[in-house]
N, CA, C and O atoms as a GROMACS GRO file, in nm:
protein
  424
    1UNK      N    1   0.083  -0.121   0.000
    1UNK     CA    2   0.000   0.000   0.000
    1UNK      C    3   0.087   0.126   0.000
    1UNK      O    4   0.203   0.148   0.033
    2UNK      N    5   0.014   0.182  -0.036
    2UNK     CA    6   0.111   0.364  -0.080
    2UNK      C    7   0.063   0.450   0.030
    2UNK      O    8   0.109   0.563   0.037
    3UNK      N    9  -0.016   0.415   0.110
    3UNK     CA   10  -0.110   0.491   0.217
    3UNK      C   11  -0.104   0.454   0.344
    3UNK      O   12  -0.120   0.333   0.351
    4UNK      N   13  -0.086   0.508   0.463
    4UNK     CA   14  -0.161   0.459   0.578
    4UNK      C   15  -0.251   0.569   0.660
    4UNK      O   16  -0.274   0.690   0.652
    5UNK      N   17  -0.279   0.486   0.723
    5UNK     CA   18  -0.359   0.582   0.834
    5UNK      C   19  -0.241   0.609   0.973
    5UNK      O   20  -0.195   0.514   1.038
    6UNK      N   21  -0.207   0.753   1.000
    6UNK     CA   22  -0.156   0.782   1.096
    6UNK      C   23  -0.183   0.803   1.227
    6UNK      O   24  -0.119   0.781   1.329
    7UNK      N   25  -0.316   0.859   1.200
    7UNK     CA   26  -0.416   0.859   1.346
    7UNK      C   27  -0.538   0.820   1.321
    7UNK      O   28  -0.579   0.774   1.214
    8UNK      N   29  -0.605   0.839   1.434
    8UNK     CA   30  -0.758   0.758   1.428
    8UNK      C   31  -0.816   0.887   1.409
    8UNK      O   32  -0.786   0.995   1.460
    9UNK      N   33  -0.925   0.849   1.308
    9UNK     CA   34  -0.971   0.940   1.271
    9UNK      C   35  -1.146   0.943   1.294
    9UNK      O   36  -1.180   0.826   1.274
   10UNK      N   37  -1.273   1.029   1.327
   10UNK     CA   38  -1.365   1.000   1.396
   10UNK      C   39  -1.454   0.953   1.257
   10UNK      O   40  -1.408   0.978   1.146
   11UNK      N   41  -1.572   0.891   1.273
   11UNK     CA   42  -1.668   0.821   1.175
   11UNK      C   43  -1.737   0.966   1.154
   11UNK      O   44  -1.791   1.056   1.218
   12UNK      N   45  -1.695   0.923   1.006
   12UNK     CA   46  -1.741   1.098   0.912
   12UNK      C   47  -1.909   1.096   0.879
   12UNK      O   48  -1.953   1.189   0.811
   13UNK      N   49  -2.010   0.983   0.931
   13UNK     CA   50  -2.125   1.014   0.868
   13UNK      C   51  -2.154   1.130   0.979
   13UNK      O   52  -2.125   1.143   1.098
   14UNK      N   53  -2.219   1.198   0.893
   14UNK     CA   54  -2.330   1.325   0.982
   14UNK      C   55  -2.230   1.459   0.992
   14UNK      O   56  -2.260   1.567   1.043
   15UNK      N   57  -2.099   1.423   0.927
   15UNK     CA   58  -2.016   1.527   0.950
   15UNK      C   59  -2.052   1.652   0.824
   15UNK      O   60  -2.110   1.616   0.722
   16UNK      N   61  -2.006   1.827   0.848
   16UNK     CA   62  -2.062   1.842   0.734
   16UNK      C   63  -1.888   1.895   0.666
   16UNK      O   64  -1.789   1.850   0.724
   17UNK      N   65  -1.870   1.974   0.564
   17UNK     CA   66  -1.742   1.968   0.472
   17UNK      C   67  -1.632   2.010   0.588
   17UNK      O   68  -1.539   1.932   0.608
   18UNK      N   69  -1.638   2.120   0.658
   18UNK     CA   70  -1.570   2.178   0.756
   18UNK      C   71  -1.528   2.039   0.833
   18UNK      O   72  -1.410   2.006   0.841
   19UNK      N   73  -1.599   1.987   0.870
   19UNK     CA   74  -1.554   1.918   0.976
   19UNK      C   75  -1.476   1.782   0.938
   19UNK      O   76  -1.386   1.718   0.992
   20UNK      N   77  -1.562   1.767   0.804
   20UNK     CA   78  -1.477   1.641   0.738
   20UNK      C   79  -1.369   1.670   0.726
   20UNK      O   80  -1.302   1.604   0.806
   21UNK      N   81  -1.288   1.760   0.647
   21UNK     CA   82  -1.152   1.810   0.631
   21UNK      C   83  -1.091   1.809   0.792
   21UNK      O   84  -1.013   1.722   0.829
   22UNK      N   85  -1.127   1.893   0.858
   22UNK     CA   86  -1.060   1.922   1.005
   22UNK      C   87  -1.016   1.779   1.082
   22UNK      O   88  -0.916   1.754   1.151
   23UNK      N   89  -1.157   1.675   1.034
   23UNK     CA   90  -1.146   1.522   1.080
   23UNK      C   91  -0.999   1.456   1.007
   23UNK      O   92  -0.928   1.372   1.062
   24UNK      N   93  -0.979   1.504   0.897
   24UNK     CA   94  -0.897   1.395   0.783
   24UNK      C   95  -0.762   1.452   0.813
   24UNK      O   96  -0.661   1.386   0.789
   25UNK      N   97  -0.755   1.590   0.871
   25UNK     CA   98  -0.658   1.698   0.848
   25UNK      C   99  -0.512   1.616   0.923
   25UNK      O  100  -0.504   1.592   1.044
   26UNK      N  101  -0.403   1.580   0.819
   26UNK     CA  102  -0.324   1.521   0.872
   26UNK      C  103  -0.324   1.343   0.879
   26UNK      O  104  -0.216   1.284   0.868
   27UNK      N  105  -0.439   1.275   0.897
   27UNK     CA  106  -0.425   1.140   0.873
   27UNK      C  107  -0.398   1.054   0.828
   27UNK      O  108  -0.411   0.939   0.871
   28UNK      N  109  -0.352   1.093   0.724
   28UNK     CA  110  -0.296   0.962   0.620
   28UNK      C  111  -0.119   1.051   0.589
   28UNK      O  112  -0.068   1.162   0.596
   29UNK      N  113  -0.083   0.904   0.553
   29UNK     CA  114   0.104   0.954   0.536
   29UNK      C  115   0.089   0.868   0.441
   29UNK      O  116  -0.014   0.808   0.410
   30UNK      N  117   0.258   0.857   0.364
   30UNK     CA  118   0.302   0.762   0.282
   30UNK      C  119   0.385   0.685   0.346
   30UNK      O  120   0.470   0.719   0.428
   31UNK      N  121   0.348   0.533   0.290
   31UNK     CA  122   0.426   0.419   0.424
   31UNK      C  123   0.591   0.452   0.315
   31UNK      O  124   0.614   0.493   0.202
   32UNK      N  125   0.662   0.410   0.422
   32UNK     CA  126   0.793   0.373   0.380
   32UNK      C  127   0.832   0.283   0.246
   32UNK      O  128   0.948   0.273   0.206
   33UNK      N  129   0.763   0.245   0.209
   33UNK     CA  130   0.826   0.164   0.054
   33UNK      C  131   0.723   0.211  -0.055
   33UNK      O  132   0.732   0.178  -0.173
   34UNK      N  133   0.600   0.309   0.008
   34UNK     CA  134   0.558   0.405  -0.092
   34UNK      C  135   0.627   0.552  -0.129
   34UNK      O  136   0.612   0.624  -0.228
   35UNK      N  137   0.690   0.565  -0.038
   35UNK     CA  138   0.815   0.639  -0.033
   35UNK      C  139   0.919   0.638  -0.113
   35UNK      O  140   0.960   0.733  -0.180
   36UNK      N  141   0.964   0.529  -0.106
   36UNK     CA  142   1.049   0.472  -0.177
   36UNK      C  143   1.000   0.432  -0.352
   36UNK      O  144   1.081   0.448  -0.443
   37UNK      N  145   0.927   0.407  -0.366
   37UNK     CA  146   0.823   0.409  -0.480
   37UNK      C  147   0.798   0.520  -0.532
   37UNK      O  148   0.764   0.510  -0.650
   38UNK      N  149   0.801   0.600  -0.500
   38UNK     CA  150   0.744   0.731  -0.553
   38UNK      C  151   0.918   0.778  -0.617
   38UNK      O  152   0.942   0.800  -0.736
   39UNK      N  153   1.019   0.786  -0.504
   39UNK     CA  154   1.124   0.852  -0.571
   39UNK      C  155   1.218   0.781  -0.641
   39UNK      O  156   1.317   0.842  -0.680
   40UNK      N  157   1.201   0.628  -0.673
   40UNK     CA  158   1.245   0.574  -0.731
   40UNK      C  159   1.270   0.607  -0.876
   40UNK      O  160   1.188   0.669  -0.943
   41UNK      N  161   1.377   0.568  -0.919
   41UNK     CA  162   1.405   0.617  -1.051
   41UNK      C  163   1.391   0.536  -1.187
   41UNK      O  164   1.493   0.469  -1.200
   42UNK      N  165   1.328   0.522  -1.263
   42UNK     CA  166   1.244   0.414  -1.365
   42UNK      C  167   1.409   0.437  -1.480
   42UNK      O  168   1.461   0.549  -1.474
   43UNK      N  169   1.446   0.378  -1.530
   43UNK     CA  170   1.507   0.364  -1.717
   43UNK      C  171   1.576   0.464  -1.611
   43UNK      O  172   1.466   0.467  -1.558
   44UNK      N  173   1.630   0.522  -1.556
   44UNK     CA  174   1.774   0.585  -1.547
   44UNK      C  175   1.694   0.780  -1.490
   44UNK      O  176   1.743   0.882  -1.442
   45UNK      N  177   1.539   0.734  -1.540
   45UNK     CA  178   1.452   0.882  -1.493
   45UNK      C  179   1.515   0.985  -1.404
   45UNK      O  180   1.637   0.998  -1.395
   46UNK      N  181   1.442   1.047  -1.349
   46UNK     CA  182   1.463   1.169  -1.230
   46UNK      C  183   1.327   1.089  -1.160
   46UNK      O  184   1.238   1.044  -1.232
   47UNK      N  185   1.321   1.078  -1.019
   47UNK     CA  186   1.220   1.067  -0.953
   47UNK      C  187   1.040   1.113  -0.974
   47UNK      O  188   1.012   1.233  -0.974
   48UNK      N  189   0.961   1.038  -0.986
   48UNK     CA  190   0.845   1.087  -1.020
   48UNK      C  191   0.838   1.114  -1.197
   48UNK      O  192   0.735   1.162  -1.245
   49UNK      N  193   0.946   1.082  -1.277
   49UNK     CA  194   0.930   1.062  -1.413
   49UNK      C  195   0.821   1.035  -1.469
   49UNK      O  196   0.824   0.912  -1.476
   50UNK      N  197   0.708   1.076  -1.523
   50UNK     CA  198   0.635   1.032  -1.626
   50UNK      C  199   0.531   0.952  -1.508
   50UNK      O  200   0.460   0.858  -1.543
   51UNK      N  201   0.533   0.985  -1.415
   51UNK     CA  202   0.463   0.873  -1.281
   51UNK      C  203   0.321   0.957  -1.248
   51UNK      O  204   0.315   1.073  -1.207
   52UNK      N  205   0.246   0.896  -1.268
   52UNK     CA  206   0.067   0.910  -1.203
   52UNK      C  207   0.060   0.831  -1.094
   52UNK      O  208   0.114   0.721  -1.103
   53UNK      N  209  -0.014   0.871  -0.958
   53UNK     CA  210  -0.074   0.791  -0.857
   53UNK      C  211  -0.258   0.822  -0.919
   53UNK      O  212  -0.323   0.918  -0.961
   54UNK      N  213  -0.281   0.679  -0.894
   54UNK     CA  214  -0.450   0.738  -0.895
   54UNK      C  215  -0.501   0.713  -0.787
   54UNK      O  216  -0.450   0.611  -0.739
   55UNK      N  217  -0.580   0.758  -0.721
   55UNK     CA  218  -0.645   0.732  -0.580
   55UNK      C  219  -0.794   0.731  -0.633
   55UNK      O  220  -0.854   0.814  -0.702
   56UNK      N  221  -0.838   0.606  -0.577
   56UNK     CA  222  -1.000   0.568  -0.607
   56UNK      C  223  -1.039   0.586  -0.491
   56UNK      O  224  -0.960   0.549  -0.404
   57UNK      N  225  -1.164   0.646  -0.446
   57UNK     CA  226  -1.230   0.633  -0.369
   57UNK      C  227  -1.389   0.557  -0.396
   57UNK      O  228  -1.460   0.559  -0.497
   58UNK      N  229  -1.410   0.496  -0.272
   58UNK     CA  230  -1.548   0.411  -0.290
   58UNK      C  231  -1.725   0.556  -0.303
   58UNK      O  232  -1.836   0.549  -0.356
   59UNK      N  233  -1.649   0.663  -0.217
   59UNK     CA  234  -1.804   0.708  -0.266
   59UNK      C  235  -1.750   0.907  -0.215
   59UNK      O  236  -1.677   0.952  -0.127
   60UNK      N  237  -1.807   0.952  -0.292
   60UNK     CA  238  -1.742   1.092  -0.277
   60UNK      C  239  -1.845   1.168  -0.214
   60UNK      O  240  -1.953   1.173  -0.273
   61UNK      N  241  -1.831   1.227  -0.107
   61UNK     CA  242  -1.939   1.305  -0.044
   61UNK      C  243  -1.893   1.440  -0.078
   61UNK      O  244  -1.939   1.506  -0.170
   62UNK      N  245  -1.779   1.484   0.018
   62UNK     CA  246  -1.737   1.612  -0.026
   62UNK      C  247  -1.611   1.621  -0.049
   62UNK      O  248  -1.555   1.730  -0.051
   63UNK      N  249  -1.534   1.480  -0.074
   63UNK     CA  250  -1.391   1.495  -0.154
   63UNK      C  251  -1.316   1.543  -0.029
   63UNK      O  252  -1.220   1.617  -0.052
   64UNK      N  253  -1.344   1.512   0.108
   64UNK     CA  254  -1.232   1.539   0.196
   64UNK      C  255  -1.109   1.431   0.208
   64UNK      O  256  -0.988   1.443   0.230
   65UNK      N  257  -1.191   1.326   0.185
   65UNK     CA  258  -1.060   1.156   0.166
   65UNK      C  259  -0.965   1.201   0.058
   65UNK      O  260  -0.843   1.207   0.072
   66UNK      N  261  -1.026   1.229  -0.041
   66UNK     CA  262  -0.944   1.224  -0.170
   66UNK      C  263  -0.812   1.354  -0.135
   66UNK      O  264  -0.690   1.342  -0.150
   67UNK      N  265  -0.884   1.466  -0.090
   67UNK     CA  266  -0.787   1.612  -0.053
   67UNK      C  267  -0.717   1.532  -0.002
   67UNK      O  268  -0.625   1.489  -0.071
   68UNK      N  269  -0.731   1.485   0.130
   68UNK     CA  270  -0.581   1.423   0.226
   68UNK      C  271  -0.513   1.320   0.141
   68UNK      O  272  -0.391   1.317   0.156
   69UNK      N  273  -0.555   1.250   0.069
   69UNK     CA  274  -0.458   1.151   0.055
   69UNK      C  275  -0.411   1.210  -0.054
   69UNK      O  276  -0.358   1.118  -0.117
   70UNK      N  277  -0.392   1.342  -0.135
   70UNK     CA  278  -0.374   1.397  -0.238
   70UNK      C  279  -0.236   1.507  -0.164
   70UNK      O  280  -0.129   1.539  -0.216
   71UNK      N  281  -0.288   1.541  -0.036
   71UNK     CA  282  -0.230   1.601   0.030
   71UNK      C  283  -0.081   1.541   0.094
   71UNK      O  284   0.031   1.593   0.104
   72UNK      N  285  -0.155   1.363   0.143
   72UNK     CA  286  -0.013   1.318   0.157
   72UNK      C  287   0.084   1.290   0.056
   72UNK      O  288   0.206   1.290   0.072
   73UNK      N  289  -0.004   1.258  -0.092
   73UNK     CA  290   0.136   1.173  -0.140
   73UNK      C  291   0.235   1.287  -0.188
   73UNK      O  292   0.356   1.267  -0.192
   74UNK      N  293   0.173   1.417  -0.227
   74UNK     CA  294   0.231   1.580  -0.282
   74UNK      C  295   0.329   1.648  -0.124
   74UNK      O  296   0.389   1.756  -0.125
   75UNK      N  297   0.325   1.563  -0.015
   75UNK     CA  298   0.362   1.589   0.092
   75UNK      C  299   0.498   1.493   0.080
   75UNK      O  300   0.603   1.546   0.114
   76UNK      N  301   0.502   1.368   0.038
   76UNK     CA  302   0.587   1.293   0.005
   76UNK      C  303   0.693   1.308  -0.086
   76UNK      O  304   0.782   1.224  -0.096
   77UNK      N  305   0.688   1.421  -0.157
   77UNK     CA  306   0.718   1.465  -0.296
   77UNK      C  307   0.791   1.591  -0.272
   77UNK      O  308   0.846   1.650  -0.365
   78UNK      N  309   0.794   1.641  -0.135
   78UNK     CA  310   0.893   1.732  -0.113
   78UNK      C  311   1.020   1.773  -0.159
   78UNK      O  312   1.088   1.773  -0.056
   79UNK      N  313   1.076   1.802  -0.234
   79UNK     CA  314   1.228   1.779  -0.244
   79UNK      C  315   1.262   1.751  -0.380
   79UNK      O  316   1.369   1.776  -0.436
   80UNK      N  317   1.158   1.697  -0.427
   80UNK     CA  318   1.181   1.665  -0.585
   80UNK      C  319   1.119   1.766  -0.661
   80UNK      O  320   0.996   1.777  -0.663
   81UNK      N  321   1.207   1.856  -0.737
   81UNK     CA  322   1.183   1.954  -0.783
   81UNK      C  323   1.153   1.954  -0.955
   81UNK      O  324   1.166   2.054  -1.024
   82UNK      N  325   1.102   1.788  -1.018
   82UNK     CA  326   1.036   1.807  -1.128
   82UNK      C  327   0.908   1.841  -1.104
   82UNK      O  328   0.847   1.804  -1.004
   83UNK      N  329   0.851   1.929  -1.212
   83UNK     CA  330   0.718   1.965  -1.220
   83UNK      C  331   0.613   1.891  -1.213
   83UNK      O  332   0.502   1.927  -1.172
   84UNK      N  333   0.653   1.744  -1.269
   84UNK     CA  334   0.598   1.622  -1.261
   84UNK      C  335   0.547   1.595  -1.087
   84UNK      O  336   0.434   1.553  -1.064
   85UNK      N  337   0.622   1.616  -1.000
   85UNK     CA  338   0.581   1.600  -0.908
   85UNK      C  339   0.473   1.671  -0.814
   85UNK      O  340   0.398   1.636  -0.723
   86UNK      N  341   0.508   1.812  -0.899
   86UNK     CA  342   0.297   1.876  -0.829
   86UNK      C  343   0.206   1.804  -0.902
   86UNK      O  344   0.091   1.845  -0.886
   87UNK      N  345   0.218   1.696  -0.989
   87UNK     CA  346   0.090   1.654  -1.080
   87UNK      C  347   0.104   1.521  -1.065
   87UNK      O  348   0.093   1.444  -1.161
   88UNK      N  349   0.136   1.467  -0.903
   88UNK     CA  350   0.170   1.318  -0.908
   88UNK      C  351   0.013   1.226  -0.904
   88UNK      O  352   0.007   1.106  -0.933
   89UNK      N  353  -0.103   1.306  -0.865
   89UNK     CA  354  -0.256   1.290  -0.849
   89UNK      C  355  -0.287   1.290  -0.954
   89UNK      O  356  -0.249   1.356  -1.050
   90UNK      N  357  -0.370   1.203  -0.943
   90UNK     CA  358  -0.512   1.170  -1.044
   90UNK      C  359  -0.643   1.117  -0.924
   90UNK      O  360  -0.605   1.072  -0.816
   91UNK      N  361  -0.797   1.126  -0.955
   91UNK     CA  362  -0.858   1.032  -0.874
   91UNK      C  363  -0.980   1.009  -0.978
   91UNK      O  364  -1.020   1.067  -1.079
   92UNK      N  365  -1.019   0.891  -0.900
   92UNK     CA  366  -1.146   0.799  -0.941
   92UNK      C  367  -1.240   0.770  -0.862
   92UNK      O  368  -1.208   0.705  -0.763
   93UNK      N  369  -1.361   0.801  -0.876
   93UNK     CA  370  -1.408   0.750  -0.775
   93UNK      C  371  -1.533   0.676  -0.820
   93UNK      O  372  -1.580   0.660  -0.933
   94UNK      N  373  -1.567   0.640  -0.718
   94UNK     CA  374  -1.662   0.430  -0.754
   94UNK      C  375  -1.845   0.500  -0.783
   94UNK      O  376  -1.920   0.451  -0.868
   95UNK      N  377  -1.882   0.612  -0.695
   95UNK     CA  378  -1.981   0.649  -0.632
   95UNK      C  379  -1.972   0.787  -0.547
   95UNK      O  380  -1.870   0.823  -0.487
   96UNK      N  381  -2.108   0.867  -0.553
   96UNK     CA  382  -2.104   0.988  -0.535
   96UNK      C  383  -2.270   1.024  -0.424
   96UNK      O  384  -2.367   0.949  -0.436
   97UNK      N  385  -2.270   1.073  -0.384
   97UNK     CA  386  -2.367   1.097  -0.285
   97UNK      C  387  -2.408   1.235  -0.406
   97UNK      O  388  -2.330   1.308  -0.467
   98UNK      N  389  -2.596   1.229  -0.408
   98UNK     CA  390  -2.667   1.373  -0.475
   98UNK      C  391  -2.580   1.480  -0.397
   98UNK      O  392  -2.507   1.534  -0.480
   99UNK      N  393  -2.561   1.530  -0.276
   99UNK     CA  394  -2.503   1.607  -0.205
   99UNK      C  395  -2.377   1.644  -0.275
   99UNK      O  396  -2.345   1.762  -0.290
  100UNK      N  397  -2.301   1.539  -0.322
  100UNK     CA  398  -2.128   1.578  -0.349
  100UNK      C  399  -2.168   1.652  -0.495
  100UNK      O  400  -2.060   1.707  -0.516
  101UNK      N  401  -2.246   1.684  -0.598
  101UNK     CA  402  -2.268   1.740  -0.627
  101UNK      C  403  -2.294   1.848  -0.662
  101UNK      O  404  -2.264   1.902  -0.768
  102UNK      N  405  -2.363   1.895  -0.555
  102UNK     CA  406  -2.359   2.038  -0.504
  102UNK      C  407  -2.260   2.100  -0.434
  102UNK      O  408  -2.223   2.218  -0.437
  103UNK      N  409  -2.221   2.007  -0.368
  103UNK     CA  410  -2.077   2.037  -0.280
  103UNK      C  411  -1.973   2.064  -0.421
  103UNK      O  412  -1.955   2.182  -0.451
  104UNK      N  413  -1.941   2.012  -0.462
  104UNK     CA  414  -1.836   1.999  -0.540
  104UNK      C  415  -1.823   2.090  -0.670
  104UNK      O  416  -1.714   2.123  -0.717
  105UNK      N  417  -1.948   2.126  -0.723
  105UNK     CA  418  -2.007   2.208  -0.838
  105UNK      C  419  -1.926   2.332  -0.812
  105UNK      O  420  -1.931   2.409  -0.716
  106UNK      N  421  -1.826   2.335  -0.956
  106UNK     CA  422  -1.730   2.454  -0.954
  106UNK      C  423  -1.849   2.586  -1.086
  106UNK      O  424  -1.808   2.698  -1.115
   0.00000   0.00000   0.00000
């Protein structure tokens, strides 16, 4: 896995966007051999070469899961100064609540 959970984090139903974020804020890291994965160097590359993470999520309410774990792996990526590496995200997600909708509507 490329992810963990760092702290316990409280059960997000009934939460509303504010609080979801504030809940997620910080919880997830990159384990040590996703670490290593990420700055690894492919054909002789620069770290993060030509490299996409996609993060799926099972159901999108207001996209606070997806921010943090978008947050950690671009947190992981410190130091590596290809451009490639602010664009190491992509996401997918399975399912969407009517709500994330409106929430999300740019």
């Amino acid at each position: 896995p490329l992810l963990r959970q760092r702290r316990a984090v409280a059960d997000q139903a009934g939460l509303r966007a504010p609080q979801r974020r504030a809940n997620l804020s910080g919880a997830l890291g990159v384990t040590a051999g996703g670490r290593a994965l990420l700055r690894q160097r492919p054909s002789g590359q620069g770290p993060l070469h030509h490299r996409r993470v996609i993060l799926v999520d099972d159901l999108l309410t207001t996209g606070s899961t997806l921010a943090e774990a978008a947050r950690a792996l671009r947190e992981a990526a410190v130091g590596v100064r290809e451009p490639s590496a602010r664009e190491v995200c992509r996401a997918a997600v399975v399912a969407a609540s009517p709500s994330a909708f409106e929430i999300n509507r740019n």
